[in-house]
C-alpha positions, 0 to 999 in steps of 0.5 A: 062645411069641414075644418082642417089646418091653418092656412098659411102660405110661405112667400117665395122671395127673389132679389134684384140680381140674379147672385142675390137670388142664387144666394137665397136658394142657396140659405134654403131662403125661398120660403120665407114669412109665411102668413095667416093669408086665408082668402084668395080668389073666388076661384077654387083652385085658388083657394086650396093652392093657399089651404095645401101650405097652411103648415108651413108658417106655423113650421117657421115659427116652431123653429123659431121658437126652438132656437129661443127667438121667443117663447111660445109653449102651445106651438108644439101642440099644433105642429110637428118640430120642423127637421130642417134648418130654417134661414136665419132671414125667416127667423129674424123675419118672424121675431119682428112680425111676432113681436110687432103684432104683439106689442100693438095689440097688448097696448090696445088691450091695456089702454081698455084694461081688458074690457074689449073684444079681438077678432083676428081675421085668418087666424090659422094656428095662432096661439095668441089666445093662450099668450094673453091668457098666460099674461093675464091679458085676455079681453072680454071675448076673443074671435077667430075667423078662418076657412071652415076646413082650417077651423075644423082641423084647429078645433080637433087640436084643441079637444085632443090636446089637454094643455090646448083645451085646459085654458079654453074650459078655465075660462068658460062657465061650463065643463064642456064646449058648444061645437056646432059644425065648422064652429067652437064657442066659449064664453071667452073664446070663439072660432068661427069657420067663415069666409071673409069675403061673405061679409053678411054671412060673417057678420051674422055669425058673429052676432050669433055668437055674442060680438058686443058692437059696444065693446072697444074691439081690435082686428088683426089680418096677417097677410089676409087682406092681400089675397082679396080684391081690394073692392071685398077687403074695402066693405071688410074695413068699412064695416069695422069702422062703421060697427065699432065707435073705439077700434083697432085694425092691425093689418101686417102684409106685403109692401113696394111691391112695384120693384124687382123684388115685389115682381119675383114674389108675385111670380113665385106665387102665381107658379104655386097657383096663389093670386094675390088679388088685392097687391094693388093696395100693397104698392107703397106705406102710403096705399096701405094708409090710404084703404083705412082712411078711405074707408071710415078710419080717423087715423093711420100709422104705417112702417115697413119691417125693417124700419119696425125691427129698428125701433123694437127694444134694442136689447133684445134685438142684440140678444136675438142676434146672437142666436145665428149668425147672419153673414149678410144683412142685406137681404135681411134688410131687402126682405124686411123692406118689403113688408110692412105693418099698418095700424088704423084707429077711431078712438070715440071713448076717448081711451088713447088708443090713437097715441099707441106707436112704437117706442112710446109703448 
């Protein structure tokens, strides 16, 4: 098995009229949230129609980050800054994503004082492991799980960039790393070349290097589960709610997409050869909720993007606002809208992970 780039694929958006839609091609708009979606079909072709843009979300936050959105130093280090000029609608789109993500799992991770494990599921080119380590926030192991060919070109970044490599070896009881195959192991970092639709062979892996079922453990899928069946990604959530007594699954991906805007999406992707097999589940807030509770998880909270990106501290939302101009927030908002982030949670220890909402963090 090889290892390449991460996989994330940039979700082309249309709107309700046909001047809504001229006026994105027009903001270069077509292109818009990327994500860390590493699991299509089980038809090849799928597969790799996913894997050929595995740059573009990683090019959008590295814009992102050069106009001050938010602070990533290690994202240089993965992709080369973007020449062209990114909408202000993907810009603001991905704060809300980045800050989203990152205010949930911090919770979870100081509600367990560190004492957890995270497995992020097609992580791509996420740097999240350097951020924690920065924060002083890094749990007890922190696993990443993608295609073999995206895993193999991650882990050749991380051996050829020192500033990518120092923190990895900082945290590790040797001076050099296990690298075996489409794998990198260390004791407080893993990445795993997996895919997730193989579940037995992913829960074998796993265990081999060193997930503690014990440990209060955060799963985080950004635009994953959406590109398997609901039957695969349905034994994937149950498993997590089976294995782990105290847990945590944030699932970001696409919602209401039953409308017009959903229908162009969906036909925008299939023309790029990109099934979205598991859109069945991303019909309404309530769908969403509903995969976690019918599958183990004791509670379920979900929000679609816009109603995310109002709740976030407003202070920075007038700061990020000033960056860019943005003449009209309506697409804004559509765009948003159709996106959502839902959390799950089973708290047997008693850690208060189920009270973590947005507003009271």
């Amino acid at each position: 098995m090889r290892r390449e780039p991460a996989n994330e694929l940039l979700l082309s958006f249309g709107c309700e009229s046909q001047s809504g839609a001229q006026r994105f091609k027009e903001r270069n708009c077509e292109n818009i949230m990327a994500a860390n979606h590493s699991f299509t079909g089980s038809d090849d072709t799928a597969d790799e129609a996913v894997r050929s843009t595995c740059d573009d979300a990683t090019v959008c936050k590295r814009f992102a980050v050069s106009m001050n959105y938010w602070k990533d130093p290690y994202i240089q280090y993965f992709i080369k800054q973007p020449n062209e000029r990114k909408a202000p609608e993907i810009n603001r789109g991905y704060y809300a994503r980045v800050k989203a993500v990152n205010i949930l799992m911090d919770a979870f991770i100081k509600k367990t004082s560190c004492n957890c494990q995270v497995i992020n599921l097609g992580a791509g080119l996420d740097t999240t492991f350097w951020r924690l380590k920065d924060q002083n926030l890094l749990p007890k192991k922190y696993f990443e799980i993608d295609f073999p060919m995206i895993v193999l070109r991650k882990i050749h970044l991380i051996k050829t960039k020192p500033p990518l490599s120092k923190p990895i070896i900082e945290t590790h009881s040797s001076s050099s790393l296990l690298i075996d195959g489409c794998s990198m192991d260390s004791d407080r970092y893993t990445i795993i070349g997996q895919d997730l639709r193989d579940l037995p062979v992913l829960m074998e892996r796993l265990k081999k290097f060193g997930l503690n079922t014990k440990l209060p453990t955060l799963l985080l899928a950004e635009c994953v589960l959406v590109y398997i069946t609901p039957e695969k990604s349905a034994e994937l959530i149950k498993w997590a709610s089976s294995t782990f007594n105290t847990t945590m699954f944030i699932n970001y991906e696409q919602v209401n997409m039953t409308d017009r805007f959903g229908q162009v999406m969906i036909e925008n992707l299939q023309r790029r050869q990109c099934n979205l097999a598991g859109v069945d589940i991303c019909q309404t807030l309530e769908t969403q909720k509903d995969r976690f509770l019918l599958n183990g998880w004791d509670h379920a909270n979900t929000m679609d993007m816009m109603t995310v990106y109002n709740s976030l501290p407003q202070a920075d939302i007038q700061r990020i606002e000033h960056l860019e101009f943005l003449d009209e927030k309506e697409l804004l908002q559509q765009l948003l809208q159709h996106y959502c982030i839902c959390w799950a949670t089973k708290d047997s220890g008693d850690f208060g992970i189920r009270d973590i909402m947005f507003g009271n963090i």
